[in-house]
C-alpha positions in Angstrom: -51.1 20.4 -12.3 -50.3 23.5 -14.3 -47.4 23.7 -16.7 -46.2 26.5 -14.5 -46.2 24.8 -11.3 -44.6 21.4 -13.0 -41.6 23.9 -14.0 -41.4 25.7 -10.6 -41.1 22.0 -8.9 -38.8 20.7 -11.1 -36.1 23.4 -11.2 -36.2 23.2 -7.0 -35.6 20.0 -7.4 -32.8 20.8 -9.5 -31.5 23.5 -7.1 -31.9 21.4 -3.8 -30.1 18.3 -6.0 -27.2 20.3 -6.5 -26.8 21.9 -2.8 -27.5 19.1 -1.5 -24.1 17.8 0.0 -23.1 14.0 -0.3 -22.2 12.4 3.4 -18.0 11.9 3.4 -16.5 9.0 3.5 -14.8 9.2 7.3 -11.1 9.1 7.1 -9.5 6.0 9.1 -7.4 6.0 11.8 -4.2 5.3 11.0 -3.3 4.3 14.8 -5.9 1.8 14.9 -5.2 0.1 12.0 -1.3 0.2 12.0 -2.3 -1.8 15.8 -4.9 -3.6 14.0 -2.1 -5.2 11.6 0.4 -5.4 13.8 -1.7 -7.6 16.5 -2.7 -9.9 13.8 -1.8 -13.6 13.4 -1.2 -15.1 9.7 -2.0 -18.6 9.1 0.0 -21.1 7.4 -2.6 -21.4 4.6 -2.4 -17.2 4.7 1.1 -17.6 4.0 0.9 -19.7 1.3 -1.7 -17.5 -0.7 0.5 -14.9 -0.2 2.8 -16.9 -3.0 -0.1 -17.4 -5.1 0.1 -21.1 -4.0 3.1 -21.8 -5.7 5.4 -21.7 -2.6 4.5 -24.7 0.0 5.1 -23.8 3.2 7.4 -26.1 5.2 11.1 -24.6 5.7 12.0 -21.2 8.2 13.6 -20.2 4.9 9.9 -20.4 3.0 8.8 -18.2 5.9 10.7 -15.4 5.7 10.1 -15.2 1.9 6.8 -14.9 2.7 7.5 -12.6 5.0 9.2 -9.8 2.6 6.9 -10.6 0.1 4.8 -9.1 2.8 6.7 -6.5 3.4 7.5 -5.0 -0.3 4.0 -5.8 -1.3 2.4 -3.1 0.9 5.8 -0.5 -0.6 4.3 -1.4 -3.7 0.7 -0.9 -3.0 1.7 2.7 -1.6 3.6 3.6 -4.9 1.0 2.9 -7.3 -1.4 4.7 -4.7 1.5 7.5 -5.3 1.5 7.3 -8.5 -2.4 7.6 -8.9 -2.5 10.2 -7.5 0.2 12.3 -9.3 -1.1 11.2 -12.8 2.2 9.3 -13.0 2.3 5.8 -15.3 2.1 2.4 -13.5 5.6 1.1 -12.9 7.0 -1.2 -14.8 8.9 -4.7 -13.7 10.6 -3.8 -10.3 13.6 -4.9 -10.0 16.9 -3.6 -8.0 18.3 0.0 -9.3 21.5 1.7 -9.4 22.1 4.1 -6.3 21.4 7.5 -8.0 23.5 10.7 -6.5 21.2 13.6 -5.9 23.1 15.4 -8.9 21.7 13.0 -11.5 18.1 13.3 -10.0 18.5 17.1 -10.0 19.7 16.8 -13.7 16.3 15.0 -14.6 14.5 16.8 -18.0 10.9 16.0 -17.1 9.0 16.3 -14.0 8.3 12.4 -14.7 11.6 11.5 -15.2 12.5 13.7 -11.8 9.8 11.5 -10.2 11.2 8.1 -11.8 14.4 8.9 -10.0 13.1 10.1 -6.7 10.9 6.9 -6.3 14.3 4.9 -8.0 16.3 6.0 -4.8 13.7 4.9 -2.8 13.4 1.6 -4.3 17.6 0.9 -4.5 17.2 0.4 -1.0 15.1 -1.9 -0.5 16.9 -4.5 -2.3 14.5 -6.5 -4.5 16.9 -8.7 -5.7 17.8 -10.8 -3.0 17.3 -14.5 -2.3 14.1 -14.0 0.1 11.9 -12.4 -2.5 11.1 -12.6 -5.9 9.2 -10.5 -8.4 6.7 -13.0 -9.2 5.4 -13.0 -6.3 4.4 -9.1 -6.4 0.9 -9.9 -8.0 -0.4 -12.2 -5.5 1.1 -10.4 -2.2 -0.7 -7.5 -3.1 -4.0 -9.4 -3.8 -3.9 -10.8 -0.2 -3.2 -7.4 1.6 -6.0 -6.1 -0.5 -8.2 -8.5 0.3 -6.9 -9.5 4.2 -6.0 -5.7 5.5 -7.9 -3.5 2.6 -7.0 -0.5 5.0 -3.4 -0.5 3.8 -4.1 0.7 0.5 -7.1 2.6 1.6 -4.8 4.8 4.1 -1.8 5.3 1.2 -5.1 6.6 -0.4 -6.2 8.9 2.1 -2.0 10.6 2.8 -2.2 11.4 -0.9 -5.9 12.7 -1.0 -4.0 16.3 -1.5 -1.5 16.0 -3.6 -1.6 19.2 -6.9 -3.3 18.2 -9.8 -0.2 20.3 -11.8 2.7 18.2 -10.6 6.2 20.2 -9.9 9.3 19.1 -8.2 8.2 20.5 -5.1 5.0 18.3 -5.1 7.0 15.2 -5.9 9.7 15.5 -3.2 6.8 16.5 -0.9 4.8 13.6 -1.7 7.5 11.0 -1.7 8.4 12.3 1.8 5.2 11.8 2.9 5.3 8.0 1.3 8.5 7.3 3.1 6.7 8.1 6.3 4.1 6.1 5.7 5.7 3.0 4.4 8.3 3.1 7.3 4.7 2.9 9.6 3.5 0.3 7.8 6.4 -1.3 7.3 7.0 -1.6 11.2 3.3 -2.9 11.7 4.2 -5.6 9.2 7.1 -6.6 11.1 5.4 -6.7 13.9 2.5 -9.1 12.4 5.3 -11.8 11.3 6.3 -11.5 15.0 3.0 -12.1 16.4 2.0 -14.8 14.1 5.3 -16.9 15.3 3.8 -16.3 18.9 0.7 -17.5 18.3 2.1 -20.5 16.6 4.1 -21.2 19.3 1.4 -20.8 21.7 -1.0 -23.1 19.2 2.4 -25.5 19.8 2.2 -25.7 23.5 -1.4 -26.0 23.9 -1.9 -29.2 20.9 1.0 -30.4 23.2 -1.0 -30.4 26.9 -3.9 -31.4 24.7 -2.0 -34.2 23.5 
């Protein structure tokens, strides 16, 4: 083969590489998997993961800290998802905040200080100090969600797929609108799994009982 010819071949290569377009990834559907979650059933041992084993399951109580661990843990998924995609830090130790009045967010110096406060009035109402949830349990919640419903995270992804690459306040309260939409969703489908795991144990109940 001629030098010549080698050269022609291998800058067509070169030129068909690069206009050659990679398949995309589908986006989900967020209808399907918000049913999806909300028709599932959570075992006991699920339940107890989702404490990182520390928690043994056995009181109504235990449940229903298991329950908003559930809950929160998908909020938190969403704002690091949020926060990836703005370029903003990880968040520190949540815990509950002070009830800001739009005044003081307004009166933020920094575009990440005006987006610590916007997600901080978020995150005052969600109460993470109460007695049915604690912030150890953060770590492992999220873990399991990743691992049992992986589309959670991968749909936070896919709402913030558009956010600017040069933050302003604009693209903040835009964005953290469209979080709120998406975590009251999920949040609902959540809600609705805790519900449809206590029918199923029920129904479990009653047929170990005509068994028995």
């Amino acid at each position: 083969m001629s030098t010549k010819l080698f050269i022609s071949l291998f800058i067509s290569a070169i030129l068909n590489a690069e206009t050659t377009k990679l398949p995309s990834t589908p986006l989900l559907n967020i209808e399907e998997e918000l049913a999806s979650i909300s028709n599932s059933c959570l075992s006991r041992l699920d339940h107890v993961e989702i404490t990182g084993y520390k928690l043994p399951f056995y009181t109504f109580m235990t449940f229903n800290m298991q329950a908003a661990s559930t809950v929160l843990a998908q909020f938190r998924i969403g704002a690091m998802e949020l926060r990836a995609a703005l370029g903003m830090p990880p968040h520190g130790p949540w815990k509950q905040e002070t009830i800001l009045k739009e005044e003081e967010i307004l009166a933020a110096s920094t575009i990440k200080e005006y987006y610590e406060r916007r997600e901080q009035s978020l995150i005052s109402s969600l109460r993470l100090d109460n007695t049915q949830f604690f912030e150890k349990y953060f770590p492992s919640a999220v873990a399991f969600l990743d691992k049992r419903f992986p589309a959670i995270r991968k749909i936070y992804r896919q709402e913030f797929r558009n956010a600017k690459k040069v933050v302003d306040r604009e693209t903040v309260d835009s964005m953290i609108s469209k979080y709120r939409d998406v975590y009251q969703r999920f949040n609902e489908a959540v809600t609705e799994m805790q519900k449809s795991t206590l029918d199923c144990w029920r129904e479990n109940l009653e047929i170990y009982s005509l068994l028995g």
